[in-house]
N, CA and C atoms of all chains as a GROMACS GRO file, in nm:
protein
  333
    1UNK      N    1  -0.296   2.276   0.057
    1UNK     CA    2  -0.399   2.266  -0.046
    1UNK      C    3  -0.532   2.226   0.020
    2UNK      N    4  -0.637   2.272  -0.030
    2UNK     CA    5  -0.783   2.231   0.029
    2UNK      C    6  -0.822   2.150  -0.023
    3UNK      N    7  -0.879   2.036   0.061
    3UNK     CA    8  -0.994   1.953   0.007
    3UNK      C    9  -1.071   1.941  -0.091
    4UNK      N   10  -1.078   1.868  -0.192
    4UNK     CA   11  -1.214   1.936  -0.258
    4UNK      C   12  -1.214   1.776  -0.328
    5UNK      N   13  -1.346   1.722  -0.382
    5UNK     CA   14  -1.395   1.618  -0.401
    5UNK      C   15  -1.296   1.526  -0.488
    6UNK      N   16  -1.206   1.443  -0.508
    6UNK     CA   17  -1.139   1.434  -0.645
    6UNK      C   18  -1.218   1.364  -0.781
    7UNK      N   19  -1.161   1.420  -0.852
    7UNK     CA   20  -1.253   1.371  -0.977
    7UNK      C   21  -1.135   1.252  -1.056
    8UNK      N   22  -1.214   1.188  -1.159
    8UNK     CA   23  -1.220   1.106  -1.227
    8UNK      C   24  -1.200   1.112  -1.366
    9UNK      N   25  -1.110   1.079  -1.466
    9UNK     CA   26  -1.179   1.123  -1.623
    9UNK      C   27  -1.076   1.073  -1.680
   10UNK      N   28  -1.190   0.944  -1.742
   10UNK     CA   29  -1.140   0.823  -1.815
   10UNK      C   30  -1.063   0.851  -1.955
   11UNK      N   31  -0.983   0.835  -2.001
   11UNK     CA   32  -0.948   0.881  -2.131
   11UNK      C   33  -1.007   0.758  -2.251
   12UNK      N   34  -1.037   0.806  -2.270
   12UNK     CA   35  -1.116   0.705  -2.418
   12UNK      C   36  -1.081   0.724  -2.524
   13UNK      N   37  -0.977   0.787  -2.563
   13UNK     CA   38  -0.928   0.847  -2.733
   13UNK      C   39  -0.800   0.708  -2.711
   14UNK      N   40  -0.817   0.608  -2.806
   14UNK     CA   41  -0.690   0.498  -2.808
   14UNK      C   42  -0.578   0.578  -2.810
   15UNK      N   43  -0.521   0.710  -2.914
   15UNK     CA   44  -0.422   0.767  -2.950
   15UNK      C   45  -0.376   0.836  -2.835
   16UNK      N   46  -0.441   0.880  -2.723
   16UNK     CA   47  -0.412   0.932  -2.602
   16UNK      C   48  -0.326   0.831  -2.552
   17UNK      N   49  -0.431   0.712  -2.540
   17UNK     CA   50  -0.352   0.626  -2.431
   17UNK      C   51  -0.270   0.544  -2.427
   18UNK      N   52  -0.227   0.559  -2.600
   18UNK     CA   53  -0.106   0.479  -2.613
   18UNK      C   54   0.020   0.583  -2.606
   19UNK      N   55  -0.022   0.741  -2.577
   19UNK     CA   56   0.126   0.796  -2.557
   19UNK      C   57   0.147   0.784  -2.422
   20UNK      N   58   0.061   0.728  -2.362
   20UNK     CA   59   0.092   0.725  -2.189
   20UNK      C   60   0.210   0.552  -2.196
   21UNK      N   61   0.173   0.462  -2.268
   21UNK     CA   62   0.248   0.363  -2.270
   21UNK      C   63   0.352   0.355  -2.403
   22UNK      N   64  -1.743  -0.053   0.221
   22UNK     CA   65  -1.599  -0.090   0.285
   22UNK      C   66  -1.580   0.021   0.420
   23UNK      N   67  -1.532  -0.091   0.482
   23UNK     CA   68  -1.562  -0.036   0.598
   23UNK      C   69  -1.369   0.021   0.603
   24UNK      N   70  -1.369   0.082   0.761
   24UNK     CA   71  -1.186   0.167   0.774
   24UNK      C   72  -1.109   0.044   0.772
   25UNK      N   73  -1.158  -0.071   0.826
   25UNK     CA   74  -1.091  -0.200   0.850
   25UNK      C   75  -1.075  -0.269   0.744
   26UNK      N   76  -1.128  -0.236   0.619
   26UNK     CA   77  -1.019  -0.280   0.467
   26UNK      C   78  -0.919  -0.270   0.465
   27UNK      N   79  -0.833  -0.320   0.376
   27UNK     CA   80  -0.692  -0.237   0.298
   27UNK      C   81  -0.727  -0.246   0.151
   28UNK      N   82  -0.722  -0.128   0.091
   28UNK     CA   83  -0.750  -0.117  -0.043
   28UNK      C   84  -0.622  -0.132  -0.130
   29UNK      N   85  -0.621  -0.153  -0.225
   29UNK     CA   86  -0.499  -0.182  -0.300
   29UNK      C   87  -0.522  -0.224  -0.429
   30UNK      N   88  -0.431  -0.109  -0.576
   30UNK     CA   89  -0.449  -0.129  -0.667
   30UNK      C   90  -0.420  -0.251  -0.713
   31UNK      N   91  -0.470  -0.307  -0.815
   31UNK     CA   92  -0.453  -0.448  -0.870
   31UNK      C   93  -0.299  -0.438  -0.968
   32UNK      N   94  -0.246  -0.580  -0.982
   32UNK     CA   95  -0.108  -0.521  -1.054
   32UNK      C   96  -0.123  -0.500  -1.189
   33UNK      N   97  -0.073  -0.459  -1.209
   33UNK     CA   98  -0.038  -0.419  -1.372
   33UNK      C   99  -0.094  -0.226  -1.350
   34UNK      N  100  -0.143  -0.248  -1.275
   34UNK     CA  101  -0.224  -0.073  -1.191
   34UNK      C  102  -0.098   0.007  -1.171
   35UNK      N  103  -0.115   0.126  -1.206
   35UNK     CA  104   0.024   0.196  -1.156
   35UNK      C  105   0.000   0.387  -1.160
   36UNK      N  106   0.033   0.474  -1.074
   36UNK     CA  107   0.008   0.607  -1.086
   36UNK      C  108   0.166   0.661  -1.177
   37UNK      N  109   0.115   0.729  -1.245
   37UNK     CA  110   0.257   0.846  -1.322
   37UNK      C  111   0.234   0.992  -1.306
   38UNK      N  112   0.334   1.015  -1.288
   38UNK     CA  113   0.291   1.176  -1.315
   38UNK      C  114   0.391   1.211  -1.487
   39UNK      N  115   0.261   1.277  -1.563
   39UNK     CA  116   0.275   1.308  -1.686
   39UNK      C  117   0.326   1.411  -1.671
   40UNK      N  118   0.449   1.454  -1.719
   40UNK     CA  119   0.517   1.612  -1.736
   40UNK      C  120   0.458   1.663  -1.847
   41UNK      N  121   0.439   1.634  -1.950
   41UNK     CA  122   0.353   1.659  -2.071
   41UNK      C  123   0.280   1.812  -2.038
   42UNK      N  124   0.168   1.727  -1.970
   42UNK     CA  125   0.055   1.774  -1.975
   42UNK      C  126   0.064   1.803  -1.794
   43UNK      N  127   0.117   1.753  -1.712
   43UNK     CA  128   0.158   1.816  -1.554
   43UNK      C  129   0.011   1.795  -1.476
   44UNK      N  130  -0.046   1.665  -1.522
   44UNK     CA  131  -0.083   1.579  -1.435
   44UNK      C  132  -0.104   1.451  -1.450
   45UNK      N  133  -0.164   1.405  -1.330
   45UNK     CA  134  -0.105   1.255  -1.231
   45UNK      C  135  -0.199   1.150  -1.322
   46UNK      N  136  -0.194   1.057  -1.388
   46UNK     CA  137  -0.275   0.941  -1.470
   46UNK      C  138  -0.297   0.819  -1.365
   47UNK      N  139  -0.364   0.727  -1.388
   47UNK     CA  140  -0.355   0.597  -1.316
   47UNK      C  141  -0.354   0.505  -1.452
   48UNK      N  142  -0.269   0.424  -1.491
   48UNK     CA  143  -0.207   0.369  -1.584
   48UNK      C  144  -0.270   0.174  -1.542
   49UNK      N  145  -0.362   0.112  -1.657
   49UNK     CA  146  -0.404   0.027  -1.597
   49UNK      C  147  -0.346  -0.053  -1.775
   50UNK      N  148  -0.355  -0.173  -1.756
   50UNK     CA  149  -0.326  -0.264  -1.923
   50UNK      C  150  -0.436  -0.151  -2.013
   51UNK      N  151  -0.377  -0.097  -2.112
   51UNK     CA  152  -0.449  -0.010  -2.215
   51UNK      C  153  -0.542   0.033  -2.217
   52UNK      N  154  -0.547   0.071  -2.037
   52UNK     CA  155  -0.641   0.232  -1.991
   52UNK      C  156  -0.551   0.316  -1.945
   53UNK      N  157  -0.645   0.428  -1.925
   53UNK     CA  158  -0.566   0.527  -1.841
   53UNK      C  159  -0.660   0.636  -1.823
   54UNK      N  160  -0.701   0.678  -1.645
   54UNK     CA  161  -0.756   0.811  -1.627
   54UNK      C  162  -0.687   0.886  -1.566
   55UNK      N  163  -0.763   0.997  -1.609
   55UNK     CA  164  -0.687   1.124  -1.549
   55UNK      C  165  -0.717   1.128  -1.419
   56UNK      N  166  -0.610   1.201  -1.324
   56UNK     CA  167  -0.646   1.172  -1.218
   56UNK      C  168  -0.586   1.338  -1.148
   57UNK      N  169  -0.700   1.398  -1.012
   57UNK     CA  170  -0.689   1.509  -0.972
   57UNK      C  171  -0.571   1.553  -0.888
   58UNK      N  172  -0.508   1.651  -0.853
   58UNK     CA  173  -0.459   1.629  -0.698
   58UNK      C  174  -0.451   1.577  -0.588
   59UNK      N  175  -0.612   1.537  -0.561
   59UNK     CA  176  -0.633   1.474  -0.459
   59UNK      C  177  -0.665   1.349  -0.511
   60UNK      N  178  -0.715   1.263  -0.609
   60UNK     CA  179  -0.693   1.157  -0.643
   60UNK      C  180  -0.530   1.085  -0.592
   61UNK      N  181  -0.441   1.172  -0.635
   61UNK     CA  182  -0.352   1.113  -0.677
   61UNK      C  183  -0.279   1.131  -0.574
   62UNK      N  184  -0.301   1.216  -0.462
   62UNK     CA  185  -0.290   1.199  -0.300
   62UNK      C  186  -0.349   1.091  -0.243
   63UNK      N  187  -0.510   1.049  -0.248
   63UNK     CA  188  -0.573   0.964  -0.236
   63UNK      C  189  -0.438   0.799  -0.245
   64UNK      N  190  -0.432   0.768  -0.404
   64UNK     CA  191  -0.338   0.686  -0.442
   64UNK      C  192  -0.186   0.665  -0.350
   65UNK      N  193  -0.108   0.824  -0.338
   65UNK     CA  194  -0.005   0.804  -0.290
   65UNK      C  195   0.018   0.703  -0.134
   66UNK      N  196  -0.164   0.734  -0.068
   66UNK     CA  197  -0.138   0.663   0.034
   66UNK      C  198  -0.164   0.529   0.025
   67UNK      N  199  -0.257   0.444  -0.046
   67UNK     CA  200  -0.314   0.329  -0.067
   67UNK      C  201  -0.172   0.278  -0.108
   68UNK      N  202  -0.130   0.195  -0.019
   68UNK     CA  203   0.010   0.168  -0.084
   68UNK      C  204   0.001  -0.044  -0.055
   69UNK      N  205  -0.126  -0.059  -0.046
   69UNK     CA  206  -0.152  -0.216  -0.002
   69UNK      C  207  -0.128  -0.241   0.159
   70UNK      N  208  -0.034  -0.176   0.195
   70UNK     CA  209  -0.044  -0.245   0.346
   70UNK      C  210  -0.159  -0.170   0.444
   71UNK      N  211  -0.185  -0.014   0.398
   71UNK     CA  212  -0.242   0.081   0.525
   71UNK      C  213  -0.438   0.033   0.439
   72UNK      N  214  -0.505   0.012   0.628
   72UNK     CA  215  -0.592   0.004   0.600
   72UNK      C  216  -0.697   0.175   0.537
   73UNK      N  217  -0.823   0.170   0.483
   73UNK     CA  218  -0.909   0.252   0.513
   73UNK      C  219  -0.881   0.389   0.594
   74UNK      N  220  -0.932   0.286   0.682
   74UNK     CA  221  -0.887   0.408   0.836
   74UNK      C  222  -0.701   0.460   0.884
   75UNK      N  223  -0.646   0.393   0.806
   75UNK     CA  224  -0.509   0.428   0.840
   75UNK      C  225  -0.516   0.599   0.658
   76UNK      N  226  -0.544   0.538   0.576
   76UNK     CA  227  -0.530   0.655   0.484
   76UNK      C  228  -0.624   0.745   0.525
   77UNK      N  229  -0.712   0.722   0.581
   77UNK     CA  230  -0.816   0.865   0.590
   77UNK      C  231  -0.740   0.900   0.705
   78UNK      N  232  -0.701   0.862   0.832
   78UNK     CA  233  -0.629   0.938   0.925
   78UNK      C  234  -0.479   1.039   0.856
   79UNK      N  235  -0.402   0.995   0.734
   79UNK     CA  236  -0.321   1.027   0.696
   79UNK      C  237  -0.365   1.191   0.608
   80UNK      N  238  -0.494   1.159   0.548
   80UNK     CA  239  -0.523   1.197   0.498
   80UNK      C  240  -0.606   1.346   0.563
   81UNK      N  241  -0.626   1.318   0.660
   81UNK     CA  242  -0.740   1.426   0.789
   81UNK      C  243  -0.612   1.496   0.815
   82UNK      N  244  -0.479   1.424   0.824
   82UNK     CA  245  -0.376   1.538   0.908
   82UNK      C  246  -0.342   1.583   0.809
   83UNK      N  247  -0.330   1.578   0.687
   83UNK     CA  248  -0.264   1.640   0.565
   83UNK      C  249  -0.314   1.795   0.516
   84UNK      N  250  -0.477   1.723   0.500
   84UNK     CA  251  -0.565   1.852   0.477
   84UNK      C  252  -0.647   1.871   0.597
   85UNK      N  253  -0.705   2.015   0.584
   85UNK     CA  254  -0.784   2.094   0.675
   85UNK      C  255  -0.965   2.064   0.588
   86UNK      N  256  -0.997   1.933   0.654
   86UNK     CA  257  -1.133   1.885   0.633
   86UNK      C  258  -1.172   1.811   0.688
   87UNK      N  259  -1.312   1.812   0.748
   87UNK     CA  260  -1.378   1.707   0.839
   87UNK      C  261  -1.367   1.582   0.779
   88UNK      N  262  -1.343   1.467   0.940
   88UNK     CA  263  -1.309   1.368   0.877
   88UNK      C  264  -1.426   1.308   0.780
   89UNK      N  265  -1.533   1.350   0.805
   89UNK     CA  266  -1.665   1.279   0.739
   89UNK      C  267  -1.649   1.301   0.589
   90UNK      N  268  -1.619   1.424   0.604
   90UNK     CA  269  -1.576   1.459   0.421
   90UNK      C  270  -1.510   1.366   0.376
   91UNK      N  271  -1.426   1.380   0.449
   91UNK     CA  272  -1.289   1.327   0.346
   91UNK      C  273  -1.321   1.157   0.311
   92UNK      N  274  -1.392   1.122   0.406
   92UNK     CA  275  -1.432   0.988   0.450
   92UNK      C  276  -1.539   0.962   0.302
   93UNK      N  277  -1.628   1.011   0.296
   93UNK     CA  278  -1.699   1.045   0.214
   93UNK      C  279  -1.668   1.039   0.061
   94UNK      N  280  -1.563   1.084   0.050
   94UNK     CA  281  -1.495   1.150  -0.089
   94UNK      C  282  -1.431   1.029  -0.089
   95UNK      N  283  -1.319   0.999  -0.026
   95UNK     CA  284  -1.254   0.869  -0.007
   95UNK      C  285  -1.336   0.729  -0.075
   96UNK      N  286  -1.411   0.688  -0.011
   96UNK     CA  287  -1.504   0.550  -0.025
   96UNK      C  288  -1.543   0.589  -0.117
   97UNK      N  289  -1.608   0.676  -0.196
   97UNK     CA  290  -1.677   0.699  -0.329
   97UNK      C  291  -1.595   0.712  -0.452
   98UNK      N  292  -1.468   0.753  -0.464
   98UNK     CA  293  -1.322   0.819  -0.514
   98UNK      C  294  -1.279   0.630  -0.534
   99UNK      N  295  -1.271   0.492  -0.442
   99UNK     CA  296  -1.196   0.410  -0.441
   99UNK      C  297  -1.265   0.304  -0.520
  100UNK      N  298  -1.429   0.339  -0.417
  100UNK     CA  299  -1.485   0.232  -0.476
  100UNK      C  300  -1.533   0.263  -0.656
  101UNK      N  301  -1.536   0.385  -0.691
  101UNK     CA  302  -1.566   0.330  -0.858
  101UNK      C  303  -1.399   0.337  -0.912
  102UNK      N  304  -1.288   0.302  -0.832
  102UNK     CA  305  -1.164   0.241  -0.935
  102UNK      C  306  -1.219   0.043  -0.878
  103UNK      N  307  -1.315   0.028  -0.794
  103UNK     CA  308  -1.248  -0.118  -0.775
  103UNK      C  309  -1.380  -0.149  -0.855
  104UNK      N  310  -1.504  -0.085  -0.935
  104UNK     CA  311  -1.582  -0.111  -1.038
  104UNK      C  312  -1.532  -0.128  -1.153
  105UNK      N  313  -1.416  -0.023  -1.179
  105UNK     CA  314  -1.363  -0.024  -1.316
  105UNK      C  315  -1.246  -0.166  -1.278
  106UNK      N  316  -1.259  -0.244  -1.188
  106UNK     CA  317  -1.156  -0.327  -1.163
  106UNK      C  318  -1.006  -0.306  -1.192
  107UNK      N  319  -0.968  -0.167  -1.112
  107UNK     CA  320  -0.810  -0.137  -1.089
  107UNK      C  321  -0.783  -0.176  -0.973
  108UNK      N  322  -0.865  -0.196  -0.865
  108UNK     CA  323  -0.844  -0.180  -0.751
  108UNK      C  324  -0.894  -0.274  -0.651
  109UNK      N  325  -0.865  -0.348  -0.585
  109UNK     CA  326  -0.945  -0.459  -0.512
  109UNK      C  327  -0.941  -0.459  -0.312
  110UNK      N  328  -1.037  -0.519  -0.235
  110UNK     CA  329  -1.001  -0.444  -0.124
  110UNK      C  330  -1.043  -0.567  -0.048
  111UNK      N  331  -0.945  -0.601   0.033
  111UNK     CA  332  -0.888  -0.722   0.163
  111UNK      C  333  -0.938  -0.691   0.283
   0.00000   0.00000   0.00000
């Protein structure tokens, strides 16, 4: 795989991030 | 931060890989970002003991990129997780 800058991207929706926990 | 750090996520900090959706999160107390391929390569090596310069060397033999790049991408990629305070560096 090539290099390439990695990115970032905050999740900010509460309902998102409570299906991660 | 110089190669002679060791960077290392703070606890409760943790990487997953989401099958869901078939990519890698960084899982912090009731955050969570998305995180790239190479983020989450980045992560796989920061494991608390290897300094700076021990992951970017890991990291130079892995992929086909000057070390300055990667060096580059690296320190900028770590230091805004240790802004968002996931990450702290010894």
């Amino acid at each position: 795989m090539a290099w390439t800058a990695p990115t970032i991207e905050e999740v900010t929706c509460g309902m998102e991030i409570n299906m991660y926990f | 931060m110089t190669e002679a750090e060791c960077p290392r996520l703070l606890s409760g900090c943790r990487t997953k890989y989401d099958t869901v959706r078939g990519n890698w999160v960084l899982l912090a107390p009731e955050r969570a970002i998305k995180l790239d391929e190479i983020g989450a390569a980045i992560l796989a090596e920061t494991d608390g003991e290897r300094s700076l310069g021990g992951i970017l060397d890991a990291l130079v033999a892995k992929y086909n990129a000057p070390r300055e790049q990667i060096a580059g991408d690296v320190v900028k990629f770590l230091t805004s997780l240790r802004d968002r305070r996931m990450l702290e560096v010894t």
